[in-house]
VEXVOBA-637192 format. One record per residue (C-alpha): x, y, z; residue in one letter; residue number from 1. Coordinates in steps of 0.1 Angstrom, whole numbers. Example, Ala and Ser with C-alpha at 12.3 -4.5 7.8 and 13.67 -1.06 7.14 Angstrom:
[r [123 -45 78] 'A' 1];
[r [137 -11 71] 'S' 2];
% end
This chain:
[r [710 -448 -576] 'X' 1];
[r [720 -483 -578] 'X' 2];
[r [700 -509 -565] 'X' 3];
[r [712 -541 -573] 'X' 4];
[r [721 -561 -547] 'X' 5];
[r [752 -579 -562] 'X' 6];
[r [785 -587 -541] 'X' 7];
[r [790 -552 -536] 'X' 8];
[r [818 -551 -508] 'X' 9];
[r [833 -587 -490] 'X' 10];
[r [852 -596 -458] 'X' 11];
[r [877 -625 -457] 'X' 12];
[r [913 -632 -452] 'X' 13];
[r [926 -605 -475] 'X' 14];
[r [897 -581 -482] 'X' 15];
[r [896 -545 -466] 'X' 16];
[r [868 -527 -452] 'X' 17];
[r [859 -496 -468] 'X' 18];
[r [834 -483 -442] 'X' 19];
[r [815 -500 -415] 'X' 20];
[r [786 -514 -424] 'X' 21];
[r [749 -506 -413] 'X' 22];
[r [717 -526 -413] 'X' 23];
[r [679 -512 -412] 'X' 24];
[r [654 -533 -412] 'X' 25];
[r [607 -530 -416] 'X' 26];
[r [580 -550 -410] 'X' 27];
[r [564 -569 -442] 'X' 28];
[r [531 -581 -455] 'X' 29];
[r [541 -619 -460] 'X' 30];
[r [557 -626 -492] 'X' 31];
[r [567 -652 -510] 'X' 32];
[r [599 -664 -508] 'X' 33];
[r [605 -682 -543] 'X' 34];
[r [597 -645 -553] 'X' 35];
[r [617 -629 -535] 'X' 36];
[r [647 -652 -549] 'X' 37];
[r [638 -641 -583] 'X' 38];
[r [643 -602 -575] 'X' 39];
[r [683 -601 -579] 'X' 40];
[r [715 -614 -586] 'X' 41];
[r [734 -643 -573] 'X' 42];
[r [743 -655 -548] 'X' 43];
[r [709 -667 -532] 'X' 44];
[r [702 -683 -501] 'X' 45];
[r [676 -696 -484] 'X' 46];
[r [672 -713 -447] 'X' 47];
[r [642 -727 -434] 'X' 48];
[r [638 -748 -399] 'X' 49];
[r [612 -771 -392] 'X' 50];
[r [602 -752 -357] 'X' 51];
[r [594 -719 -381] 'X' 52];
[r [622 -695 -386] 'X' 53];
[r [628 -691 -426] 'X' 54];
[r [651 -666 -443] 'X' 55];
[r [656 -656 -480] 'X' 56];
[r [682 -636 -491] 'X' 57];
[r [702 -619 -524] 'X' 58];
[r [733 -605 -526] 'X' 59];
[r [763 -592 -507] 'X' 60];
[r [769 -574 -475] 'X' 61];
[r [795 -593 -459] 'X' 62];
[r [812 -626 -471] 'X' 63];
[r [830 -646 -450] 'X' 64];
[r [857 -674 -465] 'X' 65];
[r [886 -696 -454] 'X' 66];
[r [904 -728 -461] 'X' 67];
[r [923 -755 -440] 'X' 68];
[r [921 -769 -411] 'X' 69];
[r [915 -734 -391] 'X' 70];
[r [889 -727 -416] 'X' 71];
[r [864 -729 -380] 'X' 72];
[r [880 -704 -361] 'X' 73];
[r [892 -681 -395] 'X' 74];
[r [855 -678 -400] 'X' 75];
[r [850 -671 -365] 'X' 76];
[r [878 -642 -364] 'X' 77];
[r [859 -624 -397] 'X' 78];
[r [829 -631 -383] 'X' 79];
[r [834 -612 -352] 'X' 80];
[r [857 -580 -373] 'X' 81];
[r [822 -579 -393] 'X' 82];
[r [795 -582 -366] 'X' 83];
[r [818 -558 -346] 'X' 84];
[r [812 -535 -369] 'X' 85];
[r [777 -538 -379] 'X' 86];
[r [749 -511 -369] 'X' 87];
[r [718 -528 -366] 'X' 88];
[r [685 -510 -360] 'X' 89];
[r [654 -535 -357] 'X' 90];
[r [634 -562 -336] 'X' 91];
[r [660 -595 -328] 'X' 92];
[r [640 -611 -354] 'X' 93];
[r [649 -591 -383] 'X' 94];
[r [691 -591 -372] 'X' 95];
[r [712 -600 -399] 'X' 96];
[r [725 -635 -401] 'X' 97];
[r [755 -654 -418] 'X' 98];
[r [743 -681 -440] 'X' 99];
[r [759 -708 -457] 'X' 100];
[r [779 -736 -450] 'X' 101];
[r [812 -756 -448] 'X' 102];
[r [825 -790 -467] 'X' 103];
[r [829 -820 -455] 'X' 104];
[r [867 -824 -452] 'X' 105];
[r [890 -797 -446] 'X' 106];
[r [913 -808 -480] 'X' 107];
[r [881 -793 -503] 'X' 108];
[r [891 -774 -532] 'X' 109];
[r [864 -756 -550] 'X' 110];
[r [866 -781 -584] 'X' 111];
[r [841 -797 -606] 'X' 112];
[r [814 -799 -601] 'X' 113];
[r [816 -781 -567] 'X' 114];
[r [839 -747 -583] 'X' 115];
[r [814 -720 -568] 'X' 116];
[r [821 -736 -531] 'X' 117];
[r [848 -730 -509] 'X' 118];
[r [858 -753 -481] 'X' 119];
[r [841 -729 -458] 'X' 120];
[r [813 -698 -471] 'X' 121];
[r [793 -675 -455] 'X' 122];
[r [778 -645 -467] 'X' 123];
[r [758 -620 -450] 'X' 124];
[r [725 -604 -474] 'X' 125];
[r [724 -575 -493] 'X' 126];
[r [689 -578 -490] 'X' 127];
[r [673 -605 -463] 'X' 128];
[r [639 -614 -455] 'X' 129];
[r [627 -633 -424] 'X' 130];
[r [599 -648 -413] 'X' 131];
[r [591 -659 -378] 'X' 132];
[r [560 -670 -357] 'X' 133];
[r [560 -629 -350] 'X' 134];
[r [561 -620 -385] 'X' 135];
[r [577 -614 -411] 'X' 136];
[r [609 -587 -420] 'X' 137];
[r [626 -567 -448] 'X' 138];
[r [666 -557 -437] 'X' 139];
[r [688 -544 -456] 'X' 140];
[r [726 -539 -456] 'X' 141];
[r [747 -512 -469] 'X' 142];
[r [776 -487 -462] 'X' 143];
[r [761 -460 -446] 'X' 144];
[r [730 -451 -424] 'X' 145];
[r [715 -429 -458] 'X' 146];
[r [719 -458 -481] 'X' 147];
[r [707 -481 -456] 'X' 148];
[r [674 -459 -448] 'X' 149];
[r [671 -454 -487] 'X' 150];
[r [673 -491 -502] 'X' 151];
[r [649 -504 -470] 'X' 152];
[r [626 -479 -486] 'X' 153];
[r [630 -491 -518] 'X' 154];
[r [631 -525 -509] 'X' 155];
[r [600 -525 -494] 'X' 156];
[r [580 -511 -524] 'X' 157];
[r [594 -535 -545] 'X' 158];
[r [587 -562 -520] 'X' 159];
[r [551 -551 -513] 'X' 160];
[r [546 -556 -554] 'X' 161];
[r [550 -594 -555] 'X' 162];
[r [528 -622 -544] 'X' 163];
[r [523 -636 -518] 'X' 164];
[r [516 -669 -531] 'X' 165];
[r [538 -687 -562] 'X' 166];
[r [524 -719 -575] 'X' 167];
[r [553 -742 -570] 'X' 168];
[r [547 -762 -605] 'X' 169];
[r [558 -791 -613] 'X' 170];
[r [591 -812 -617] 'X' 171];
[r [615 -806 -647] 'X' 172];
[r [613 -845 -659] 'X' 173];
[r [646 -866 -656] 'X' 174];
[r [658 -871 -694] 'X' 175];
[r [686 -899 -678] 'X' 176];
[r [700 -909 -644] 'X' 177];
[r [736 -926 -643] 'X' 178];
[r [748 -942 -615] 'X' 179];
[r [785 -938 -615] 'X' 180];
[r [788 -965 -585] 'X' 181];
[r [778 -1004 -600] 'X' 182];
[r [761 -1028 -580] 'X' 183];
[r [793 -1047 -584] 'X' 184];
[r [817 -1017 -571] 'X' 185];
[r [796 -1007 -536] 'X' 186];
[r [800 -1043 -527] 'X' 187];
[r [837 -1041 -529] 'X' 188];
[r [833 -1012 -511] 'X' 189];
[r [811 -1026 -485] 'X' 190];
[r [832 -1059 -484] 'X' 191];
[r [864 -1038 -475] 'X' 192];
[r [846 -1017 -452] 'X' 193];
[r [836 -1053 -433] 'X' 194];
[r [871 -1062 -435] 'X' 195];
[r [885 -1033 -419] 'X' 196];
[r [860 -1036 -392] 'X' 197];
[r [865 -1071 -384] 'X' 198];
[r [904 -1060 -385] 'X' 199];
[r [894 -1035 -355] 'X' 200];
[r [908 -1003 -377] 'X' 201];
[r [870 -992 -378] 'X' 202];
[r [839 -996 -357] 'X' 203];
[r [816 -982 -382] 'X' 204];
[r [820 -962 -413] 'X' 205];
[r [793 -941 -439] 'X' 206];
[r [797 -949 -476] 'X' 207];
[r [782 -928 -504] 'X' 208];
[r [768 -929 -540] 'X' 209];
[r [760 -902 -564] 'X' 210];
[r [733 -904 -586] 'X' 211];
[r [736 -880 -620] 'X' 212];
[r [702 -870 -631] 'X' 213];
[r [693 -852 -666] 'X' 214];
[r [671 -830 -669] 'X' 215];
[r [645 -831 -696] 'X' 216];
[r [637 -790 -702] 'X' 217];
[r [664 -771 -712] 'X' 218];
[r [652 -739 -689] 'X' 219];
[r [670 -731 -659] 'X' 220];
[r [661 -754 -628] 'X' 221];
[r [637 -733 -600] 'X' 222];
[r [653 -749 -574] 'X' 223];
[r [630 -723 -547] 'X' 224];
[r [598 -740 -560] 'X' 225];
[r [616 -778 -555] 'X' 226];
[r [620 -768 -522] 'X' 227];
[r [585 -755 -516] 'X' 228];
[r [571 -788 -526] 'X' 229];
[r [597 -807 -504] 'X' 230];
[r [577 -785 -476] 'X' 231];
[r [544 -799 -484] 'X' 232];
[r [557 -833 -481] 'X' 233];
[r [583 -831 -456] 'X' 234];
[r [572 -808 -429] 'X' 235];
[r [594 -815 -404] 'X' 236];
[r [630 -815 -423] 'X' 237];
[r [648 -784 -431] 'X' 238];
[r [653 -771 -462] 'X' 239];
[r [686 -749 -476] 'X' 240];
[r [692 -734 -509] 'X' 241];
[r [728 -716 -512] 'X' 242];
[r [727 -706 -554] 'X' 243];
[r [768 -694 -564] 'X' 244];
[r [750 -682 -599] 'X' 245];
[r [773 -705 -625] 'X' 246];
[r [795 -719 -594] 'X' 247];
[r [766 -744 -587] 'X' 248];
[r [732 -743 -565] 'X' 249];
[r [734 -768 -538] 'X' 250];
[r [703 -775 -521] 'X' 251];
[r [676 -802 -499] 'X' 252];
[r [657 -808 -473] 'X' 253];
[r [677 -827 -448] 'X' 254];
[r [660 -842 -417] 'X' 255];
[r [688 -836 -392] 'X' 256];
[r [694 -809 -372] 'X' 257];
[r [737 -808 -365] 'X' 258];
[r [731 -785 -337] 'X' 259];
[r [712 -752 -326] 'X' 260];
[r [726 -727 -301] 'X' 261];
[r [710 -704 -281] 'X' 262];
[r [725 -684 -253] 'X' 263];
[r [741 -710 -237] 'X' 264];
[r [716 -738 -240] 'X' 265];
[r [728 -762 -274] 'X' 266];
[r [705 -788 -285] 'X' 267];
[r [716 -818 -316] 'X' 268];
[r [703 -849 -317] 'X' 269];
[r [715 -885 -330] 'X' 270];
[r [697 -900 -366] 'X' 271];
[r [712 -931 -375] 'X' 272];
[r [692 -967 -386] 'X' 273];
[r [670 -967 -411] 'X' 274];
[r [640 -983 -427] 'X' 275];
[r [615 -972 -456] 'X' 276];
[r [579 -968 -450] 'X' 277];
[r [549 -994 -451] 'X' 278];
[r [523 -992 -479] 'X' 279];
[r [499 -996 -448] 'X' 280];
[r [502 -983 -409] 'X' 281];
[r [506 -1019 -400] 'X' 282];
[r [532 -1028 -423] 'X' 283];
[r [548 -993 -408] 'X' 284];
[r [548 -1005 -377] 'X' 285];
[r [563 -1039 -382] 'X' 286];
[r [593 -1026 -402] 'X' 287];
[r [598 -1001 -373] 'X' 288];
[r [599 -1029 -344] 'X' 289];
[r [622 -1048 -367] 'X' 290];
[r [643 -1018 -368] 'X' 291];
[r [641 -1014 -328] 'X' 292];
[r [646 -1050 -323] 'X' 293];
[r [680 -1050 -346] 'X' 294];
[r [716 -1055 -330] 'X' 295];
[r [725 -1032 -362] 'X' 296];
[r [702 -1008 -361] 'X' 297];
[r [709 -1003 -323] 'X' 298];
[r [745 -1005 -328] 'X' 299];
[r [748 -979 -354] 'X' 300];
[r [725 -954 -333] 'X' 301];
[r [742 -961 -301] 'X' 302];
[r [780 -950 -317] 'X' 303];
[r [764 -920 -329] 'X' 304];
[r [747 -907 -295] 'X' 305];
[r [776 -923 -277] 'X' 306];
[r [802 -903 -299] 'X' 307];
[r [779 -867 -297] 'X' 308];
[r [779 -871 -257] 'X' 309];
[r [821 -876 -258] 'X' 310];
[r [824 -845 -281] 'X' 311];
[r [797 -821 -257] 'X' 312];
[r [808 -832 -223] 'X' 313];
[r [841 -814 -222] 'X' 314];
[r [825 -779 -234] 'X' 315];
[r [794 -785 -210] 'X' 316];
[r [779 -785 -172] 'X' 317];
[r [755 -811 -183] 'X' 318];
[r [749 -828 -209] 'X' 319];
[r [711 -847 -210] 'X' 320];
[r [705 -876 -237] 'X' 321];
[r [665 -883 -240] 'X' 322];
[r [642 -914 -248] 'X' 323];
[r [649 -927 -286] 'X' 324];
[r [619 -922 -310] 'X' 325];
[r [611 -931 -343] 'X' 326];
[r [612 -900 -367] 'X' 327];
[r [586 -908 -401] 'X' 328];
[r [593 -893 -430] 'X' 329];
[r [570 -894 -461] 'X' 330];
[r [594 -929 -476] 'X' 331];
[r [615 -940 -442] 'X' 332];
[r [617 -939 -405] 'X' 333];
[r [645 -935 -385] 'X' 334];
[r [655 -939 -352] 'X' 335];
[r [659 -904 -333] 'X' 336];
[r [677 -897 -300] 'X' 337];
[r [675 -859 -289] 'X' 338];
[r [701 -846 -271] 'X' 339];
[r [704 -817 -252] 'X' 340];
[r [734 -794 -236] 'X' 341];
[r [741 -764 -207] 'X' 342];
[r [773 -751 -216] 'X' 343];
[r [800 -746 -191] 'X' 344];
[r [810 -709 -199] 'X' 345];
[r [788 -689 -226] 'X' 346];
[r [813 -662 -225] 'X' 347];
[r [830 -662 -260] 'X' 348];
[r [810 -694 -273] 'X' 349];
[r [804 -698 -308] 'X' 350];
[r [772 -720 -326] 'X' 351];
[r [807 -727 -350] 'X' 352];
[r [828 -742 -316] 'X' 353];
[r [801 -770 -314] 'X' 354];
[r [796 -775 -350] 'X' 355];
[r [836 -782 -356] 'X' 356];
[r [834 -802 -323] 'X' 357];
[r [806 -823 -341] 'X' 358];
[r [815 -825 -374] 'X' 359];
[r [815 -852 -389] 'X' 360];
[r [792 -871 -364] 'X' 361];
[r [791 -907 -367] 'X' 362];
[r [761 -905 -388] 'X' 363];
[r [785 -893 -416] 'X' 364];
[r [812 -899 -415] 'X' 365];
[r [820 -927 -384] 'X' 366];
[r [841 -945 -357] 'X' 367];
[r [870 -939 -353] 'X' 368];
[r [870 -904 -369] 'X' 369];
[r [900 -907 -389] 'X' 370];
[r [902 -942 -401] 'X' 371];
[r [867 -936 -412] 'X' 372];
[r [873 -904 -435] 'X' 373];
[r [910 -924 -445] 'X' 374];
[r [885 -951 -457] 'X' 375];
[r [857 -929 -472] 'X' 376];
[r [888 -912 -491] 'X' 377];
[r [900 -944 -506] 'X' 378];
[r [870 -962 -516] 'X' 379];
[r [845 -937 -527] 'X' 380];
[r [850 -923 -563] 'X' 381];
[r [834 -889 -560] 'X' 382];
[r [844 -857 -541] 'X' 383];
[r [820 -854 -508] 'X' 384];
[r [820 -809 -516] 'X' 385];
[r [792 -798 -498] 'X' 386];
[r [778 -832 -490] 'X' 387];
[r [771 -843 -456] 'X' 388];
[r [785 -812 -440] 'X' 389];
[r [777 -785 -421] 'X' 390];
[r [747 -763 -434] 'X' 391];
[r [732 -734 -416] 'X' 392];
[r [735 -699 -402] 'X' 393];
[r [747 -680 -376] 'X' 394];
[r [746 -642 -359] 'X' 395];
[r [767 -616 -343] 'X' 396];
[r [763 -630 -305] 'X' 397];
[r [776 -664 -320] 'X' 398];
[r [743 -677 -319] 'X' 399];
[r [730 -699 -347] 'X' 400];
[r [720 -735 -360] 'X' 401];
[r [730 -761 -385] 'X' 402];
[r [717 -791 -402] 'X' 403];
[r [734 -820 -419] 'X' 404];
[r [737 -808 -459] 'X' 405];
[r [719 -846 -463] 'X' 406];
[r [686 -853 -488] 'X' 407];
[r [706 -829 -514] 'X' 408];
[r [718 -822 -546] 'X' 409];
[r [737 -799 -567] 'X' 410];
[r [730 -781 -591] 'X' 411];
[r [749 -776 -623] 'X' 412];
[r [737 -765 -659] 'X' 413];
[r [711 -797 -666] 'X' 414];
[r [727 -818 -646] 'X' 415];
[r [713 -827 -609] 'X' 416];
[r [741 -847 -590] 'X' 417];
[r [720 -861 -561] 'X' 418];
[r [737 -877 -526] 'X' 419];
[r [732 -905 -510] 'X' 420];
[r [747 -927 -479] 'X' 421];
[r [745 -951 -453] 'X' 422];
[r [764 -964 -424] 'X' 423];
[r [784 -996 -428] 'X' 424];
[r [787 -1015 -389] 'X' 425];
[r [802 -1054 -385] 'X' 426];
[r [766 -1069 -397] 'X' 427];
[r [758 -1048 -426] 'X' 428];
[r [746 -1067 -455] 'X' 429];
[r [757 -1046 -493] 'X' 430];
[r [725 -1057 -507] 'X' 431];
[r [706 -1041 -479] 'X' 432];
[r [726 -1012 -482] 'X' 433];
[r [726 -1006 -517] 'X' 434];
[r [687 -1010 -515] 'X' 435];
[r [686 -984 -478] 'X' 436];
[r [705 -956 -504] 'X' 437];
[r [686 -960 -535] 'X' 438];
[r [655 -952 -510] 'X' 439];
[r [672 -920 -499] 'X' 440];
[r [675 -905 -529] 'X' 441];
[r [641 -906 -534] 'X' 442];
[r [629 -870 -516] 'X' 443];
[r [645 -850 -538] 'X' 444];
[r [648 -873 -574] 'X' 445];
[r [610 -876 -572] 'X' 446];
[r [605 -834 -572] 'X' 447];
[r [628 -837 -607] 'X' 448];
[r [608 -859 -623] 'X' 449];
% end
C-alpha cells in the first residue's frame, strides 16, 4: 500500500471531493519535530506558540486556496465544506488543523520569488503531529475509516523509530548579502513618507527592505533546525515553517501574536516602538526609558492599539486594553500593549473574521489603511508575498490563532531573502530608521551565518 503522504486529494474553488474524509489519531512518545519534517514529501509545515502548542506536519489531506479580495470568506466557505465533512476520532488536542497563511495585499500573484504561495493557502496534513502541555499526538488523514486505521498504524511505527532529540547544527555561512535598498534610496523613501504625513494624507506608514543573503554550502538549507535554534534564543516568539518543495520555504520566528481565538474570548495585542538591547542591564534600561519617554515611540504605539480597539469594538461586548510593557528580546525591546476581546455573538465566528478585520494592523502596514498600502506600493521596490501577513492555523469550530509573518525569510535555492521594516510617524529620523531595520534582521541572518 501506499504510504506517502504527498498532495493526495485537495479542496478549493474548483476541486471535487471524491469521498469524505476521515481522521484517527494516537498518543506518541515525544519526537522530534525536525525529524519528523524529514519523513515525506512537501509541503511541510510547522507551527509553534510561545504558550506551548507546536505542530509538524507533511502532506495533503485537504488544501484550502483563493484569491482576491474575498479570499477571507472563500477560505472560510472551503473551510467549513471540509471540516463538515471530516470524521475525527481523538482527544481535542490531536484535531486536525488548517495551517498556513495569507499575503499581505489581496493583488498577490504567486511570482518570483514567492511562485509556490498563493495570496491565501491552507492545507490540512496528511500526516500531523502535536504536542501540547498534555502530550504529544500522531493523526492521520485519509479517505476512508480502513486507510485511516491502517496508515495511524503505520505511522506510528515509523514515528516511534526516530529520535527524540536532533542536534540542531550549526548555520550554513553567508557567502554574500546584497542590499537591494541604498542608504541613499530609504531616505527618499523616508523623506516622501515625511512629506505625505506633514501633507495630512498619512498619519503613519511601515516601510520595508530586503536583505539577499548567499549561502555558503551548496546542500539544501534545514530550515527545521534554524528554527530550533531560534527557540533556544527566543523563547517567547513563535516560530512557522510552511516548505512549498521548489515553490519556496518561508519561515521565522516572529514576536507578535495577530490574534488567538478561543470560543468566544479573542486576545491580540499591539507591538510597535522599538529599541535594540544594552551590552549591560543598565544600559537596557536606559534605552528602554528613552523609548517610554519618546513622543515617537508613544505615538506610533498609541495608533496601533488605538486602530486594533476601532477594528474589535463593532464585533465585541467588550473590548479590554491592558497596562503597556516592555517585551525583551535577545537584540531589542519593544513596547507591548495586550489586548483582549468578548465577542458579541460566537455563533458562526471565525479566528479568519478577526484576522481580515485586523490585517494589516498599523504595525504593518499603517494610518490611514489605504493611503498607507498606496504609499508602501509606490515606494518600496520589492513584492511584500508572504511578508508581514497573516501566519497561523485554524480548526473546524473556527477556532485558531495567527502571528504576524515578521523576523522571516524565504527560502529559495541558495538564496535567503530576509524582511525587514519599521514604522515611519511625523518625527522619524531615516538614519535611525535605517539603523532600527538593519537590527531586525538580525534574529534570523545570525542562524545563516
Amino acid at each position: 500500500m501506499d504510504r506517502s503522504v504527498g498532495d493526495r486529494r485537495t479542496t478549493g474553488t474548483t476541486d471535487e471531493h471524491p469521498s469524505d474524509p476521515v481522521s484517527r489519531s494516537c498518543e506518541l512518545e515525544d519526537v522530534s519535530f525536525g525529524e519528523v519534517l524529514d519523513i515525506d514529501s512537501t509541503p511541510r509545515i510547522q507551527w509553534a506558540s510561545p504558550d506551548g502548542l507546536e505542530l509538524a506536519g507533511c502532506g495533503v489531506a485537504g488544501r484550502l486556496t483563493a484569491t482576491g479580495r474575498d479570499r477571507f470568506a472563500r477560505i472560510r466557505a472551503h473551510a467549513d465544506e471540509y471540516f463538515g465533512a471530516l470524521d475525527h476520532d481523538g482527544p481535542a488536542d490531536s484535531r486536525p488543523r488548517a495551517v498556513g497563511g495569507l499575503s499581505f495585499h489581496d493583488g498577490h500573484e504567486p511570482t518570483t520569488p514567492w511562485g509556490g504561495f498563493e495570496a491565501a493557502s491552507f492545507v490540512v496534513p496528511r500526516v500531523q503531529v502535536t504536542r501540547t502541555d498534555a502530550g504529544t499526538w500522531l493523526t492521520v488523514v485519509a479517505e476512508d475509516a480502513e486507510t485511516a486505521s491502517d496508515d495511524l498504524e503505520y505511522w506510528r511505527d515509523r514515528l516511534a523509530e526516530l529520535p527524540t532529540m536532533r542536534p540542531s547544527g550549526t548555520g550554513p555561512g553567508v557567502a554574500a548579502t546584497h542590499r537591494p535598498t541604498t542608504r541613499e534610496t530609504w531616505t527618499q523613501q523616508v523623506e516622501t513618507a515625511l512629506e505625505r504625513i506633514e501633507a495630512g494624507v498619512l498619519e503613519k506608514v511601515v516601510l520595508a527592505q530586503t536583505l539577499e543573503v548567499d549561502l555558503a554550502q551548496a546542500a539544501q538549507l534545514d530550515v527545521a533546525a534554524i528554527l530550533e535554534r531560534l527557540r533556544r534564543r527566543y523563547p517567547d516568539c513563535y516560530r512557522f515553517l510552511v516548505d512549498q518543495g521548489e515553490g519556496g520555504t518561508f519561515f521565522g520566528a516572529p514576536p507578535e501574536r495577530l490574534v488567538a481565538m478561543d470560543g468566544g474570548r479573542v486576545e491580540t495585542e499591539a507591538l510597535a516602538g522599538s529599541v535594540p538591547r544594552g551590552e549591560t542591564p543598565e544600559e537596557d534600561d536606559d534605552l528602554v526609558e528613552r523609548m517610554i519617554e519618546s513622543g515617537k515611540f508613544q505615538q506610533e504605539h498609541g495608533l496601533v492599539v488605538e486602530a486594533i480597539r476601532d477594528e474589535l469594538e463593532p464585533l465585541s461586548a467588550s473590548v479590554t486594553v491592558g497596562e503597556q510593557t516592555v517585551r525583551r528580546l535577545a537584540t531589542i525591546q519593544h513596547l507591548q500593549t495586550p489586548i483582549e476581546a468578548t465577542l458579541a455573538d460566537t455563533v458562526d465566528r471565525h479566528v479568519l473574521e478577526i484576522v481580515e478585520a485586523l490585517h494589516p494592523t498599523p504595525a504593518v502596514g499603517g494610518l490611514p489603511p489605504e493611503a498607507a498600502w498606496e504609499t508602501i506600493r509606490e515606494i518600496e521596490t520589492f513584492d511584500r508575498g508572504w511578508y508581514a501577513a497573516p501566519i497561523g492555523w485554524f480548526d473546524a469550530t473556527g477556532d485558531g490563532e495567527f502571528a504576524v509573518g515578521l523576523r522571516s525569510g524565504l527560502v529559495t535555492g541558495q538564496r535567503v531573502t530576509l524582511f525587514s521594516g519599521n514604522g515611519i510617524v511625523a518625527d522619524s529620523d531615516p538614519d535611525d530608521e535605517w539603523d532600527e531595520i538593519q537590527l531586525k534582521f538580525r534574529p534570523i541572518l545570525d542562524e545563516l551565518r
